[in-house]
C-alpha positions in Angstrom: -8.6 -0.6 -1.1 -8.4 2.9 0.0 -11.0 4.3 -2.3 -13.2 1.4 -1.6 -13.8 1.9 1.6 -14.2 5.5 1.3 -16.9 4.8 -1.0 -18.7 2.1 1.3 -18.5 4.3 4.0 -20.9 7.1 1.5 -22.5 3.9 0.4 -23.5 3.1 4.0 -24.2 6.5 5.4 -26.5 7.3 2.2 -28.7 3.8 3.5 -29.1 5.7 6.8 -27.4 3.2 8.2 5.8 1.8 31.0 8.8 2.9 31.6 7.7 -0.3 32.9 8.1 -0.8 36.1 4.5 -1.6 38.1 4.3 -0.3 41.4 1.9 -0.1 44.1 0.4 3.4 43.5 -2.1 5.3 46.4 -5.6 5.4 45.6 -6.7 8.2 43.0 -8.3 10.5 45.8 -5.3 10.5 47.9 -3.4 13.4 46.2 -0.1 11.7 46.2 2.8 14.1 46.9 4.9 12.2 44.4 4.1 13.2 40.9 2.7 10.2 39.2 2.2 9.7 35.6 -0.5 7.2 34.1 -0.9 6.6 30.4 -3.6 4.4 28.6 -4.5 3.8 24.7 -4.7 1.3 21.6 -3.1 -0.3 18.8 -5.5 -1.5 16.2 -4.4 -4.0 13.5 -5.8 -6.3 11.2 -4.2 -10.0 11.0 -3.4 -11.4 7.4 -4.3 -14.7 6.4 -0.8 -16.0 7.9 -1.8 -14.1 11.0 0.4 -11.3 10.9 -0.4 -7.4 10.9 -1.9 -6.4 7.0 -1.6 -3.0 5.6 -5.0 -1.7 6.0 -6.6 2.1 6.3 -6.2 3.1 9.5 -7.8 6.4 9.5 -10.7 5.2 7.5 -14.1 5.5 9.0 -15.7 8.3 11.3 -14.3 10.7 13.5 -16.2 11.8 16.3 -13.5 13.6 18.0 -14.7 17.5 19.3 -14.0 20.2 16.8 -11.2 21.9 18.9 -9.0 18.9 18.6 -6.0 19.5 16.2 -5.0 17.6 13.6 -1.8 17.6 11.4 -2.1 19.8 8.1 1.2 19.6 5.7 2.9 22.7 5.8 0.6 24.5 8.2 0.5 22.6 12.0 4.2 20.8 11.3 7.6 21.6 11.2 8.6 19.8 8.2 12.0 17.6 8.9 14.4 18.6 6.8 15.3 15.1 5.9 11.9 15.3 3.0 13.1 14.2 0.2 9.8 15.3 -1.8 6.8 13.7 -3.1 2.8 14.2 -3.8 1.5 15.7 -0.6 -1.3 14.8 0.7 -3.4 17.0 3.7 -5.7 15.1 6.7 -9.3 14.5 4.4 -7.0 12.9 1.6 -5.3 10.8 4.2 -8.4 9.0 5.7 -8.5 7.3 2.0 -5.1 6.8 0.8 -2.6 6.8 4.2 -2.2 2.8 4.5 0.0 1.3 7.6 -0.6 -1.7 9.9 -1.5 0.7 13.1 -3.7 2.5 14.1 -2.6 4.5 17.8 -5.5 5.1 19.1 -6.3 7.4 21.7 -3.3 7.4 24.1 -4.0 9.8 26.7 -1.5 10.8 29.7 -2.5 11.5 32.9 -0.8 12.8 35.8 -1.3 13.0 39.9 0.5 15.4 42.8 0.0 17.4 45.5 1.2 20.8 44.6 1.3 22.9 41.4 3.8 21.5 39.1 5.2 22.5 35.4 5.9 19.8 32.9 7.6 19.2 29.6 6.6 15.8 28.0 8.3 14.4 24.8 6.9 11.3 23.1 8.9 9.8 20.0 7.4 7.6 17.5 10.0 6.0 15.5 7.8 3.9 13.0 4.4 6.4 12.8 3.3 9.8 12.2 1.3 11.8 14.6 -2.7 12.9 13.5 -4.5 14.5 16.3 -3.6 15.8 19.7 -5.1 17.8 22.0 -3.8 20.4 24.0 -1.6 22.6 21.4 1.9 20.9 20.9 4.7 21.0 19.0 4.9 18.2 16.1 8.2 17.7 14.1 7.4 14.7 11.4 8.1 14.2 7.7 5.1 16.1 5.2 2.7 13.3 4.3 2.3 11.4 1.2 0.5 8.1 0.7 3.6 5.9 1.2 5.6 8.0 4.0 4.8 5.2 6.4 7.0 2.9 4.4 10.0 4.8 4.2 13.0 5.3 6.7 12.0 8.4 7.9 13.5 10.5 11.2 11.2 9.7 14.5 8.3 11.8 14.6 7.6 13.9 17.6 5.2 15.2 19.3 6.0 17.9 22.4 3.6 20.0 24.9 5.9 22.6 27.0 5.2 24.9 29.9 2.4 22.3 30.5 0.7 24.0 34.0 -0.5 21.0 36.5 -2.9 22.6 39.0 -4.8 20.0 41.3 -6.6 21.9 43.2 -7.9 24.3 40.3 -12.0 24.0 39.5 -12.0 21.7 36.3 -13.0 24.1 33.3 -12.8 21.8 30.1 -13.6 22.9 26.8 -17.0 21.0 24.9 -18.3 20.9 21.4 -21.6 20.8 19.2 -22.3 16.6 19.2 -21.7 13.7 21.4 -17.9 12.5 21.7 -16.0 9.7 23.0 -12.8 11.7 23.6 -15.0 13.5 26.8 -15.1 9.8 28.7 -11.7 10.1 29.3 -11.9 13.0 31.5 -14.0 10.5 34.2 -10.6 10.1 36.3 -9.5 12.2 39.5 -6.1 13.6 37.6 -5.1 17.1 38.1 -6.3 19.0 35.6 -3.7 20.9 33.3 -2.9 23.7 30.8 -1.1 24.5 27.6 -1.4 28.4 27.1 -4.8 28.9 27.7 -6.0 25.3 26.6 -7.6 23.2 29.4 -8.4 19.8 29.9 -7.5 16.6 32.4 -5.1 14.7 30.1 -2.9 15.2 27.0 -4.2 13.4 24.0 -2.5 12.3 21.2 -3.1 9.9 18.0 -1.6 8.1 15.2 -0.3 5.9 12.6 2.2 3.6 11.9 3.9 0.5 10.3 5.4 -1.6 13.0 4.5 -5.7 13.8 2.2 -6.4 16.6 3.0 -8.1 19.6 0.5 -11.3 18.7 -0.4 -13.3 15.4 -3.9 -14.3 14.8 -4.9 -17.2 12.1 -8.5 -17.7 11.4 -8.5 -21.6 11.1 -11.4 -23.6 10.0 -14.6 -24.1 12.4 -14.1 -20.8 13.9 -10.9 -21.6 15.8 -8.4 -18.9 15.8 -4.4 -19.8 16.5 -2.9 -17.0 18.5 1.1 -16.5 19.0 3.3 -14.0 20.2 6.1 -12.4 18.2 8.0 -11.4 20.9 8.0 -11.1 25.0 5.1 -13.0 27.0 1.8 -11.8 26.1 -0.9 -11.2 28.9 -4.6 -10.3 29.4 -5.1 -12.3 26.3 -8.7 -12.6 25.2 -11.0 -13.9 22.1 -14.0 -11.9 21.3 -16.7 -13.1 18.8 -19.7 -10.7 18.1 -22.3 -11.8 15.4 -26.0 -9.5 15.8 -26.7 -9.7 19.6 -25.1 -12.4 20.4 -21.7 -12.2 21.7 -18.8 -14.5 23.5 -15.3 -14.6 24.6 -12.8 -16.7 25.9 -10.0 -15.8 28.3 -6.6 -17.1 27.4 -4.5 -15.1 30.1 -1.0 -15.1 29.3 0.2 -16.6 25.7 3.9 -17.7 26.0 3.9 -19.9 22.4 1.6 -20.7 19.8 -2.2 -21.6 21.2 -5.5 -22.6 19.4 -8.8 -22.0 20.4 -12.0 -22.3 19.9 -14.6 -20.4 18.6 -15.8 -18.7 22.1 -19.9 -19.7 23.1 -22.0 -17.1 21.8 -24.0 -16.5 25.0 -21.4 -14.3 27.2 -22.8 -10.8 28.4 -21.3 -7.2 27.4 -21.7 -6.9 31.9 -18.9 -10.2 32.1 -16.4 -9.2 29.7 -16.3 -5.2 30.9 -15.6 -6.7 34.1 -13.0 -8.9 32.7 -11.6 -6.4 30.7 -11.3 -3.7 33.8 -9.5 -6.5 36.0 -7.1 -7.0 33.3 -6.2 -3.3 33.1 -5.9 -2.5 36.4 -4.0 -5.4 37.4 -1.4 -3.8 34.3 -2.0 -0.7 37.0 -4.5 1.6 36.0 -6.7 3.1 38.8 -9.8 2.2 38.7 -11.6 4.9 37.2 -8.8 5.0 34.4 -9.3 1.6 33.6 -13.3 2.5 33.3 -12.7 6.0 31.2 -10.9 3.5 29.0 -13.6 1.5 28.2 -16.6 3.5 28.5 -14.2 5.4 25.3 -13.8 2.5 23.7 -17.5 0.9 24.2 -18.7 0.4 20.8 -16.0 0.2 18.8 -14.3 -2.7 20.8 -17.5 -4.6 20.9 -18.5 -4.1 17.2 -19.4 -7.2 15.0 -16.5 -9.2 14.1 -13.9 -11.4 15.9 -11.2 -10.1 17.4 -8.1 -10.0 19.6 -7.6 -8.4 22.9 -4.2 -8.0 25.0 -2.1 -6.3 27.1 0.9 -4.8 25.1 4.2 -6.0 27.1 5.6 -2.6 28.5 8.6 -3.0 27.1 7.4 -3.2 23.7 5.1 0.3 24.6 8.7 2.1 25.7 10.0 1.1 22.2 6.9 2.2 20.5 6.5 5.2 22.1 9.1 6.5 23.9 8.4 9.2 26.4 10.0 11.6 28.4 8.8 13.9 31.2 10.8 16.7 32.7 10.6 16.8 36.2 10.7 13.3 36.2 7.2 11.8 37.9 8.3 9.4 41.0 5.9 6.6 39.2 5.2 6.0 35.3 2.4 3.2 34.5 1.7 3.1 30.5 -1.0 0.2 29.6 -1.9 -0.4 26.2 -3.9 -2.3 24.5 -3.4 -4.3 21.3 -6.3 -5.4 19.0 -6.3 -7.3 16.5 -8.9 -7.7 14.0 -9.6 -11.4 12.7 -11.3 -12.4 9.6 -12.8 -15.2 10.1 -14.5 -17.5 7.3 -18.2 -16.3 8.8 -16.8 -12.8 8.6 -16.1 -13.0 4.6 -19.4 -14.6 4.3 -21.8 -12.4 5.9 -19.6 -9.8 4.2 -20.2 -11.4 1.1 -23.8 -11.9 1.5 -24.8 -8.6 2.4 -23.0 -7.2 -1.0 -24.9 -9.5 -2.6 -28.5 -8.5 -1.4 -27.5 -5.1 -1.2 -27.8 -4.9 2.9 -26.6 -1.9 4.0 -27.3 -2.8 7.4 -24.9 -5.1 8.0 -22.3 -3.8 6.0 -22.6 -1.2 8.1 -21.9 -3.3 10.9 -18.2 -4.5 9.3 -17.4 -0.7 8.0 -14.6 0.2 9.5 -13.0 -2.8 8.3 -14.8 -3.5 4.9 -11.5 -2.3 3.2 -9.2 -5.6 4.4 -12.3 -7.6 4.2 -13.1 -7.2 0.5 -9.8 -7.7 -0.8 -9.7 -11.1 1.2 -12.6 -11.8 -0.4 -11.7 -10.3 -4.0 -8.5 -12.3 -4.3 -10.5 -15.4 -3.7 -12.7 -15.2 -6.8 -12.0 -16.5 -9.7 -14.7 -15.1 -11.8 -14.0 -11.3 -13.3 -17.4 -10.8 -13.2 -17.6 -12.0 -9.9 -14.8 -9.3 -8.7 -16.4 -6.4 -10.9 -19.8 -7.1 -9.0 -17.8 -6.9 -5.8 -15.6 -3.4 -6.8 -19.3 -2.2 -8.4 -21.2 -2.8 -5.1 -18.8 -0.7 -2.9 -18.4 1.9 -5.9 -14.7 1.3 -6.1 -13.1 2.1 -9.6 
């Protein structure tokens, strides 16, 4: 799978184509006196045909993230856990086409609010993923990387900015790059703004992979229905999304407390109605305002890409055990909001998948890429024919 969709993605290009607790919070242009922290990002996953989280590539596809983010290199950015019990190695290019796990943590970015001039340490753990990007300079302590480290019983990784300098009143001086970026949405909040060294910007960012079940199962079902469950605590903010060309739709289930069918949503919604939707949900989990919009002007067009798909709100408990986090001085208030999506391949997925590697159209293939990987395999382990599965590995160039 992994070198498939590295190869579609060349194919395509070449066509041109918290800790819990919710409290009332003061508005963000109050300057609170109390240090407040506020956290927002995504876990992406792919559902099975059972409806559980699939092994898929999660760092397949393109990266528009600035240049002066860092990534993790073996042997150069990491402190290697002792723990390594050896292996092939593999560095951050090779990754994005051989690293498989069921999560993709994306974007998580950490905020903070107070009055005065204040200097952090924050810790964040990830017991069940490894750490890819982050941005400003940190300290990251995780196994070296090979192709199947996310399936071992590793040591947590960690990731760790010290002597982090929060200056509210200071005049925001962020770094930029060549090239448009997502990542610069983020900074659209009224957080202090904060330093690492000589490294500037209004949030800490960080990003990942992992192997761990979602909170929800998804099962495409015939006619476009799609069965939704949770696998744990109470799910909320749950919502269907359907995207085929233009034409778009969703259905809002609220909060999912057992197993629930539903129907394919109306494809006549507006991008307008479920922004709005989408907003409400995430600041009634308590983002501000203008979090909650950073967080989906960021997320824009990858959210609303063709396919069918699963929004909700993670349950914070299951975000503390994910990720736990630890800020020295303590902030007075931590909010952490996350995400989950779920992608769901539905039978009109697979066959405008498998129409457009038939005729060759880039175009829409283009449309699926970042999850052409899972897609084909559903689709190659349901022909029978060998020559029908060699025309399918031959049109996306996999060996």
């Amino acid at each position: 799978m992994s070198v498939r969709a590295t190869h579609l993605f060349g194919l395509i290009a070449a066509a041109g184509i918290g800790t819990g607790t919710i409290v009332s919070a003061p508005h963000e242009s109050s300057s609170p006196r109390e240090l407040i922290a506020h956290e927002w990002g995504t876990f992406t996953t792919v559902a099975g045909e059972n409806g559980a989280a699939i092994d898929w590539l999660p760092l397949g596809g393109p990266s528009d993230l600035p240049c002066f983010v860092e990534h993790f290199q073996n042997k150069q950015t990491i402190k290697i856990a002792p723990e390594y019990a050896g292996g092939p190695v593999i560095d951050y290019d090779k990754a994005r086409s051989s690293l498989l796990g069921r999560v993709r943590m994306e974007t998580p970015v950490l905020y903070f609010y107070g009055g005065q001039d204040t200097t952090l340490n924050i810790k964040v753990r990830f017991p069940h993923g490894l750490m890819t990007e982050w941005y400003p300079h940190a300290n990251v302590v995780e196994m070296i990387i090979g192709p199947n480290t996310l399936k071992q019983n590793n040591p947590p990784a960690t990731i760790e900015w010290s002597n982090v300098r929060l200056t509210p009143r200071a005049t925001p001086n962020f770094p930029g790059g060549d090239g448009a970026s997502h990542y610069y949405a983020a900074r659209a909040t009224e957080a202090s703004p904060l330093a690492v060294a000589d490294q500037r910007e209004r949030f800490l960012f960080y990003r990942g992979v992992a192997d761990f079940d979602a909170s929800i199962n998804a099962t495409a079902l015939p006619n476009g229905r799609v069965r939704i469950g949770r696998t744990g605590d109470d799910v909320s903010g749950v919502i269907l999304f359907e995207r085929r060309g233009n034409t778009l739709g969703f259905r809002v289930l609220g909060t999912v407390r057992g197993d629930t069918t539903v129907d394919a949503p109306s494809l006549d919604g507006s991008l307008t109605a479920l922004h709005d939707q989408l907003a409400s949900s995430l600041t009634a989990a308590g983002l501000f305002p203008k979090e909650a919009s950073a967080m989906l002007e960021t997320w824009r067009d990858s959210w609303f890409e063709a396919g069918t798909r699963v929004f909700y709100i993670v349950p914070s408990r299951r975000v503390d055990a994910i990720l736990p986090l630890e800020v020295r001085p303590a902030p007075h208030q931590v909010t952490r909001v996350f995400v989950g999506r779920m992608e769901v391949i539905t039978p009109t997925t697979e066959s405008a998948v498998q129409r457009a590697l038939t005729t060759n159209d880039a175009a829409t293939l283009a449309r699926y890429a970042r999850f052409l990987g899972p897609i084909t395999d559903r689709l190659l382990a349901k022909m029978p024919s060998v020559s029908e599965r060699d025309r399918v590995r031959s049109a996306t160039n996999a060996a």
